[in-house]
Structure formats: C-alpha cells, structure tokens
C-alpha positions as CSV (number, residue, x, y, z in Angstrom):
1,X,2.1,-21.3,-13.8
2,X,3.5,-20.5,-10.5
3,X,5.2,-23.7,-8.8
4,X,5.2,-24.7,-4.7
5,X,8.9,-23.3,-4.9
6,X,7.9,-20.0,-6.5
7,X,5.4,-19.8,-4.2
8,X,7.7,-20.3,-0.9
9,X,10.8,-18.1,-2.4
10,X,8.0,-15.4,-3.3
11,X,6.8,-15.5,0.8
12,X,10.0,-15.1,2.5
13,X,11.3,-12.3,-0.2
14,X,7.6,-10.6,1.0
15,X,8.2,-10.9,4.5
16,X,12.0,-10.6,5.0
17,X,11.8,-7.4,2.6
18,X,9.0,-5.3,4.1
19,X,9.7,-6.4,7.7
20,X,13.4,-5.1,7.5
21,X,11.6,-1.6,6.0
22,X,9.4,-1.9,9.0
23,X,12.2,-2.2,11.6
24,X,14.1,0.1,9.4
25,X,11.1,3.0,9.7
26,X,11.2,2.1,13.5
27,X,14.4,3.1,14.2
28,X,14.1,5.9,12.2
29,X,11.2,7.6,14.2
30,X,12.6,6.9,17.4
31,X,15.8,8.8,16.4
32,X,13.8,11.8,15.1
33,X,11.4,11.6,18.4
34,X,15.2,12.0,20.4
35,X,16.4,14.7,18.3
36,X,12.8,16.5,18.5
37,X,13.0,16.3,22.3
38,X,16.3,17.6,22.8
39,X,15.6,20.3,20.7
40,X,12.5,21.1,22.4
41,X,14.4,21.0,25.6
42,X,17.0,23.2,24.7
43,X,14.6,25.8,23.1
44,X,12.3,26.0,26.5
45,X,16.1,26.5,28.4
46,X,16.9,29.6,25.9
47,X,13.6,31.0,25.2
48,X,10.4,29.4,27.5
49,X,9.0,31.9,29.4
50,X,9.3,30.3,32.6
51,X,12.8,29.2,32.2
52,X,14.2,31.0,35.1
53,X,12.0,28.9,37.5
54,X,13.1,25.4,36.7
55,X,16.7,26.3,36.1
56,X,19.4,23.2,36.4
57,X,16.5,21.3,37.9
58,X,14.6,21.4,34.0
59,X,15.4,18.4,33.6
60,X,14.7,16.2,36.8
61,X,10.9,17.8,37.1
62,X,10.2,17.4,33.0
63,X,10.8,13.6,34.1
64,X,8.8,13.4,37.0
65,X,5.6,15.0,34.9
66,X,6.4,13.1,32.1
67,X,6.3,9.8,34.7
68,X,7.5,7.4,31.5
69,X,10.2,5.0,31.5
70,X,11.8,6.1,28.3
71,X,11.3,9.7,29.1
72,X,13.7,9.3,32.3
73,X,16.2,12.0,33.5
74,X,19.0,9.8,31.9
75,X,17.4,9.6,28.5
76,X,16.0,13.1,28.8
77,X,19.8,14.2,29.1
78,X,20.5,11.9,26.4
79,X,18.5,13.3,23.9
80,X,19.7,17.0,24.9
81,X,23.1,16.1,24.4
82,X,22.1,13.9,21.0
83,X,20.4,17.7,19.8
84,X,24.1,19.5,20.0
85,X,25.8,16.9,19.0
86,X,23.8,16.2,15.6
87,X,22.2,20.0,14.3
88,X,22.6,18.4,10.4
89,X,19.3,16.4,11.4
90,X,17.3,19.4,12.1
91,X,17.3,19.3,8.2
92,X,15.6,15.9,7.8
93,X,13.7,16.6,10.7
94,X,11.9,19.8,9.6
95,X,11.0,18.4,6.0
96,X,9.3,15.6,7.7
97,X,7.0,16.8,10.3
98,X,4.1,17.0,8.6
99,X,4.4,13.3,7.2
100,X,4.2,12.3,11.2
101,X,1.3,14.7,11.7
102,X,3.1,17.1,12.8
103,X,3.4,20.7,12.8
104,X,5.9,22.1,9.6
105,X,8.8,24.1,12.0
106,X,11.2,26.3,10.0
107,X,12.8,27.4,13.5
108,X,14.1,23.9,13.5
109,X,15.7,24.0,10.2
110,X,16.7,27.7,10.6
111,X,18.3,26.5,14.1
112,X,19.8,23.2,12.6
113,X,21.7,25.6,9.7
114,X,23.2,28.0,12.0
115,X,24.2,25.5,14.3
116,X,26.6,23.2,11.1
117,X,27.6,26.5,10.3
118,X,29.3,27.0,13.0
119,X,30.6,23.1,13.6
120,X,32.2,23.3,10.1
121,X,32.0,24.7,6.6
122,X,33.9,21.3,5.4
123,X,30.9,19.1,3.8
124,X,33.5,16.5,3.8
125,X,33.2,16.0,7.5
126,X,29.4,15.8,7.7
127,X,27.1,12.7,6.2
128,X,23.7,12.9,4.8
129,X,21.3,13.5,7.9
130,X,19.1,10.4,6.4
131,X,21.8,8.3,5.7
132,X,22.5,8.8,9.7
133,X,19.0,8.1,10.8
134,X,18.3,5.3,8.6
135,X,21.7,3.5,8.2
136,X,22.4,3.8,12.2
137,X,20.6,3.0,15.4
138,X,20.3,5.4,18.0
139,X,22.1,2.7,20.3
140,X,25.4,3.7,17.7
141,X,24.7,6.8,17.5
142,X,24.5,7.4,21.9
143,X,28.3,5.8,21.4
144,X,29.3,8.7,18.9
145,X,28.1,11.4,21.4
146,X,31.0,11.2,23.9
147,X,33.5,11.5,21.1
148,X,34.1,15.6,20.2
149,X,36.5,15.6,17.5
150,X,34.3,16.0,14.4
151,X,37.1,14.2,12.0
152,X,36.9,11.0,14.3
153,X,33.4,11.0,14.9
154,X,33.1,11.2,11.2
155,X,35.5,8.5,10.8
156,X,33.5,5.9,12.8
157,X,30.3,7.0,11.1
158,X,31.9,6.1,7.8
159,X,33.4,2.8,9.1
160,X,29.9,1.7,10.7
161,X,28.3,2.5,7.7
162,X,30.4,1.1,5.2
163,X,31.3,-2.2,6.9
164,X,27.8,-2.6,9.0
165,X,29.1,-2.8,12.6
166,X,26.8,-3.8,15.6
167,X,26.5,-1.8,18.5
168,X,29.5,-3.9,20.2
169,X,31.8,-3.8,17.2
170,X,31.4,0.1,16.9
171,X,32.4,0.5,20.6
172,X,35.0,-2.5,20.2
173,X,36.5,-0.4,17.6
174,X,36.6,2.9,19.4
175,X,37.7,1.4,22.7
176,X,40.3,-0.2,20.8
177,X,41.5,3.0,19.1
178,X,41.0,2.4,15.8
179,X,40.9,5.9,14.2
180,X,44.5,6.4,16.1
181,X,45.6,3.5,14.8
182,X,44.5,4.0,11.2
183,X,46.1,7.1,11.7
184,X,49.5,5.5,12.8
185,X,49.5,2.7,10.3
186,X,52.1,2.3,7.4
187,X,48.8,0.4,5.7
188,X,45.4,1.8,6.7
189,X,43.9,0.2,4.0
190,X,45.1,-3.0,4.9
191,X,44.5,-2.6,8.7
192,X,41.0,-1.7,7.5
193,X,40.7,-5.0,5.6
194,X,41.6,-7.0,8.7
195,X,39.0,-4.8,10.5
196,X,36.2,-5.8,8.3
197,X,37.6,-9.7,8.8
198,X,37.4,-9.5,12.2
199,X,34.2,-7.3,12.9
200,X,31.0,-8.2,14.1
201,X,28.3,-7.8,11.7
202,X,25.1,-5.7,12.1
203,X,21.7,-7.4,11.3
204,X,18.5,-5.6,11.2
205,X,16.7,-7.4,13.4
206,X,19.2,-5.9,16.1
207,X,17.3,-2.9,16.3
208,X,14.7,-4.5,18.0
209,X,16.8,-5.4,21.2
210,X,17.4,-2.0,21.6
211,X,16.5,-0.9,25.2
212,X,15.8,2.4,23.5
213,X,13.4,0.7,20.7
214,X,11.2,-1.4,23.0
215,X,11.1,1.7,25.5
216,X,10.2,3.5,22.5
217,X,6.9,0.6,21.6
218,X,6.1,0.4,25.2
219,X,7.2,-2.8,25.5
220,X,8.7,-4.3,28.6
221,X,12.2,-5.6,28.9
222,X,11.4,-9.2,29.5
223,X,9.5,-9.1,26.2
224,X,12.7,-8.5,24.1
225,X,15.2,-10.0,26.1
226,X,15.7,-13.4,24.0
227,X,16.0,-15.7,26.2
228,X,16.9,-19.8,25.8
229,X,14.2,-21.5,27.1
230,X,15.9,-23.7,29.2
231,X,17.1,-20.5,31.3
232,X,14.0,-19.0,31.3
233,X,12.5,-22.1,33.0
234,X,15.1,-22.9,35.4
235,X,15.0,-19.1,36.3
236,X,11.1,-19.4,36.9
237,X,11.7,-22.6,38.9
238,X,14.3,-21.5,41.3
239,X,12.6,-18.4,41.8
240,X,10.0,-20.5,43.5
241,X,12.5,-23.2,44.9
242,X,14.3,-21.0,47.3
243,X,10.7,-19.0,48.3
244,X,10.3,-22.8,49.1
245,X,13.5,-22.8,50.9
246,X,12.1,-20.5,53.8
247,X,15.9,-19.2,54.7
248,X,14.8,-15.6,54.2
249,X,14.7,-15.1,51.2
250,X,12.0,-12.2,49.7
251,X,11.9,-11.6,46.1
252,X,12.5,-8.4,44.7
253,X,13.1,-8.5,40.9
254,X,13.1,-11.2,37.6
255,X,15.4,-9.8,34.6
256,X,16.5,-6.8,36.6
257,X,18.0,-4.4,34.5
258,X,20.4,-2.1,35.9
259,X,22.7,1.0,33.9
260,X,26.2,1.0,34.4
261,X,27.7,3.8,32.1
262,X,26.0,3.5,29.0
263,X,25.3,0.0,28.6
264,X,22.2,-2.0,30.6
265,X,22.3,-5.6,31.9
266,X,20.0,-7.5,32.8
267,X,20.4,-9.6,36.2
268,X,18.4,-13.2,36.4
269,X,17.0,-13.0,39.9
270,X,17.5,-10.6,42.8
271,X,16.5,-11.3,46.4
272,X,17.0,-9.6,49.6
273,X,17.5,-11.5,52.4
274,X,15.5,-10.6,55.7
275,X,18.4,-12.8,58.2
276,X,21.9,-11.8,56.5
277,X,20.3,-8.2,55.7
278,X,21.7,-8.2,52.3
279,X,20.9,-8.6,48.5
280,X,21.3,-12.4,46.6
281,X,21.7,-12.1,42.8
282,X,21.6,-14.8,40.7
283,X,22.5,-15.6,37.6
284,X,22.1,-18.4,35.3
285,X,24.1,-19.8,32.9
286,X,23.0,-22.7,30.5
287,X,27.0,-23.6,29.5
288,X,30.0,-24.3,31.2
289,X,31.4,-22.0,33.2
290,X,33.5,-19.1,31.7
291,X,35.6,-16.4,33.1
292,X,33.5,-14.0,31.8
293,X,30.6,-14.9,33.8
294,X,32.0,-14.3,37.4
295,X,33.6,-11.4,36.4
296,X,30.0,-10.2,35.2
297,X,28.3,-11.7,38.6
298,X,31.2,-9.9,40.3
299,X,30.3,-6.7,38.5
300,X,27.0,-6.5,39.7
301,X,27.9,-7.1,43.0
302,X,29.9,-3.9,43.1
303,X,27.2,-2.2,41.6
304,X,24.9,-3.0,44.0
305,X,27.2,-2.6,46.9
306,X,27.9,1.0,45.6
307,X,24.1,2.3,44.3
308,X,22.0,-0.3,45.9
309,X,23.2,-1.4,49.2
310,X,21.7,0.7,52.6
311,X,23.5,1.6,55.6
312,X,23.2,-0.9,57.9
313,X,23.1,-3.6,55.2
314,X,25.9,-6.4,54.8
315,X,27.7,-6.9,51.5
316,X,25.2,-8.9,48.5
317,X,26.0,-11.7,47.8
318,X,26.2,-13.7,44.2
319,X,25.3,-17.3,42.9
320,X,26.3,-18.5,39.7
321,X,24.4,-21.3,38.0
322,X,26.0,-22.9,35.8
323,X,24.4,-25.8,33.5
324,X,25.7,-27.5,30.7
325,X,24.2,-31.5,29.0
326,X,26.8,-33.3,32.2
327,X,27.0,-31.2,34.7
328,X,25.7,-28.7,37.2
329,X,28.2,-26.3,38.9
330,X,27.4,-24.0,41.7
331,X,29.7,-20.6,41.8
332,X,29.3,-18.4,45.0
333,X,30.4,-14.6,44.9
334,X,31.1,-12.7,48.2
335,X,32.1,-8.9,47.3
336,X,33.3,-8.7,51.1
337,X,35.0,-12.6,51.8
338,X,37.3,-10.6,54.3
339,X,34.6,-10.3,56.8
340,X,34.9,-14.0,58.3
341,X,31.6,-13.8,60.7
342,X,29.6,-12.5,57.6
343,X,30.6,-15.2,55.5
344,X,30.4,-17.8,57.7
345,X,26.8,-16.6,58.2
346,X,25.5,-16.6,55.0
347,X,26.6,-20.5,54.4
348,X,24.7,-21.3,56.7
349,X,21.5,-19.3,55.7
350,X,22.4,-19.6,52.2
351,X,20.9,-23.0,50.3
352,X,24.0,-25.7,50.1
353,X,25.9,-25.6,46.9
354,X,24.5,-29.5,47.2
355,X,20.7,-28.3,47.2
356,X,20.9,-26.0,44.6
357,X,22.8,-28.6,42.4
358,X,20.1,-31.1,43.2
359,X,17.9,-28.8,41.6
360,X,19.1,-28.2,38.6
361,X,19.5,-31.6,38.2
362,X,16.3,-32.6,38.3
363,X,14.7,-29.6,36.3
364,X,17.2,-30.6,33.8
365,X,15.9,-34.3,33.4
366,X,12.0,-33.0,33.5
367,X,12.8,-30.6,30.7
C-alpha cells in the first residue's frame, strides 16, 4: 500500500526528473540549431553558387530575409564563429539529423574531421562533443569562443564541467585569470578547492533565462525575465503616473533590453522627452540602495548617449527608484551635469524627487 508521503515524494521525483531532461534536451537543440547554421553559413561562403554576389555583406542580407529576432546579424555572426571554434560537434551533429527529421549529411562529419585534424591530434585537449552540448549552455559556451588557446579553453570547459559553474561564475573565473593563476600556483589543487568554495553554482533551470533559449521558443523577453512582483507593479504604475504627469514625457519601451558586449540588460522604463529633447531611463529597485545600481543606471546612460542618442538631442537622463519596507529614495543620473542650463532645465521638467517619492509611497501601502 502506497502512503500520502509515497505518493508526494513519487510526484516531485516525476516532475523535477523529466522536467530537468526537458530543459536539458532544450538546450541541447538550440546548440545544434547554432552549430548547423554556422556551418551552413560558412559552406554557402566557400561553395554557394552565388557567393560572389553577397560577399562581406552575407551576413547583414541573410538577416534581413530571415526578419527573426534570434536570427539577427549578431547571432548570425555568433553562430559562424561558434562553427570554427567547435568542428568536434559536427560529429554529434551528423549522427543526429535524422532523429530531428532531418536530412543524414556526411559532408558535415567529413568537414567536422578535417577540421580537429587540423586544431590538434592531442585527444587530451578535446571533450566528448555530447558532453559539450549537454553538460553546457550555449550562453557558456559564446564565453569560450573569444578565448583561442586550445589548452585554456579546454581548461575552463573541464572546470565548468566538473564544478557546475553558472554563466557568471565561468566568466568571473576567466576575467579573473584563473587558468594563469592555476598555472602560477605552488598549490593548484588547493587554489582549485577554494574555487569550488567560492563559485557560483549552476542550476538547470538557468537554461531557461537564457536570452538565447527563449529567442530560441519564441518567447518574448518580458516572459522570462523573473521579476518580483512588487517591481513589476510599481513599474506598470509609474509608467502611467508620469504619462499622467504631462511634463513631456512619451513612452518608448518597458524591459528594454539593450547588448553591451556580450551580455544583455534589461532597462525598467525608457521615455523620451518631447521639452528637454532627450531620453529618461528608469530603473527600479525594490532594496536599499547599492553602489552597484547607479553604476548600472550610469552605464546605460553612456550607452545610450553613445548608440542611442541623435544629433541635436541633449544628454539622457537617469532616475533611480529605490524601495525598501521604510523608505523610498529617489537617485537622479545626469551623464552631462557639466552643462549647468541643461540641468537646470530638466528639474524643472523633470517630476520632483518629492512626487515621485510620494508615489512610491502610496503604491507601497496599496500593495
């Protein structure tokens, strides 16, 4: 006889086991789907009979007919440079077209062979194509692509692998030169016990907050992006506070996501601002203020100030919300506080750090 406890342990087994194989199988295809397209690109650029026409602009028209988010220039570069970068999964690749109903393509295995051939005859350096595709995201593996020693890049497959790094712990550990300093050490193996201490862990259910992944479902970002729902209802509030407001303001974007090297962020609210002529981002915060977040606010101002801003437009401008159980605080961010006339404009035009404290006041005690 099966007990209520049985019964309850027997559930969450069920679903914690075959969701992790579903996430797992995810994240698999989509880093096959990569390789596949960079392969295919790189095949049309050597071989396609029309090569000559497209030239160095291949890649910039494939994205415009594509016309999909995922398939962008950026990512379309992406996966060309993945292709070189990784030949061994050709192998894994090629045996399992047909299982995606596919067609079987030797060329890719024939191509995939020549090509680790020629990157090294030491097996040593190279790790089982499936253990790759199924033990690391294609979020880690984008982070690998930069680096060109093979022994290195080796090295911080092995390290992810054995001791289950996130995404920000692998590139913690290569910004923080951790195969030089294994190198250097008197005790690699205790440095690398100290590592492990100190690392942050990688859980399945990270695969799923991939911009990659839900790119790859056809998912939009807001639908991944996990947000507390006390932010997410202040956000929707002030949206329609300072429309309310009727100092200018004209929305342009929630969750605004924005690529700054390799990484995307996500910014809370982003006007423009028909009087001072310039963008208003916003973010949200629902803690106490920390250093980190004005030097993120501040970040995006640069950005948009160097990609975003228009001639004839003035510098954006940032607000910081800040919320925590006692207090509100209002943080403003000027990129350009040297131009006096500017920013004695926009306080005027600009809601009252008074106003906008108000308001979070009051949402708080409704929510």
């Amino acid at each position: 006889m099966m007990n209520f406890d049985v019964l309850v342990n027997n559930i969450q087994d069920t679903h914690a086991t075959l969701q992790q194989s579903a996430i797992k199988a995810i994240n698999k295809h989509l880093t096959i789907r990569n390789w596949l397209i960079g392969f295919y690109i790189v095949e049309f650029e050597q071989n396609g009979e029309d090569r000559a026409k497209y030239g160095e602009k291949l890649l910039q028209n494939l994205a415009l007919s594509l016309n999909q988010e995922s398939l962008s220039y950026r990512n379309l570069k992406l996966f060309r440079q993945f292709y070189f970068a990784y030949p061994v999964i050709g192998q894994t690749v090629s045996a399992q077209l047909q299982d995606f109903g596919l067609p079987m393509s030797f060329k890719i295995l024939d191509i995939s062979n020549r090509q680790l051939n020629m990157i090294s005859t030491n097996s040593d350096f190279v790790i089982a194509p499936e253990k790759l595709i199924t033990k690391l995201s294609f979020s880690h593996l984008t982070l690998l692509l930069p680096i060109k020693e093979e022994v290195k890049r080796s090295f911080y497959e092995v390290q992810c692998i054995k001791s289950n790094w996130s995404v920000s712990e692998l590139k913690r550990q290569i910004r923080t030169l951790y195969f030089e300093r294994s190198g250097m050490s008197l005790n690699s193996e205790k440095l690398s016990l100290e590592v492990l201490e100190n690392s942050e862990q990688f859980h399945v259910a990270d695969i799923i907050k991939s911009p990659f992944t839900f790119e790859f479902l056809g998912l939009r970002a807001k639908e991944v992006v996990y947000e507390n729902d006390l932010e997410q209802a202040l956000v929707d509030h002030l949206e329609e506070f300072l429309i309310e407001l009727g100092h200018g303001f004209c929305f342009e974007a929630k969750q605004k996501r924005i690529t700054i090297g390799d990484e995307y962020f996500f910014i809370d609210l982003v006007f423009y601002h028909r009087i001072l002529k310039c963008h208003v981002l916003i973010e949200l915060k629902t803690n106490e203020v920390k250093h980190e977040h004005i030097g993120q606010l501040k970040t995006y101002i640069n950005y948009f100030k160097k990609e975003i801003m228009l001639p004839g437009d003035n510098p954006p401008v940032g607000i910081l919300l800040v919320t925590d159980q006692n207090k509100a605080l209002v943080e403003y961010a000027v990129a350009d506080s040297d131009i006096p006339l500017f920013v004695s404009k926009y306080v005027i035009e600009l809601p009252s750090k008074e106003q906008l404290e108000i308001f979070i006041k009051n949402e708080l005690k409704q929510f």
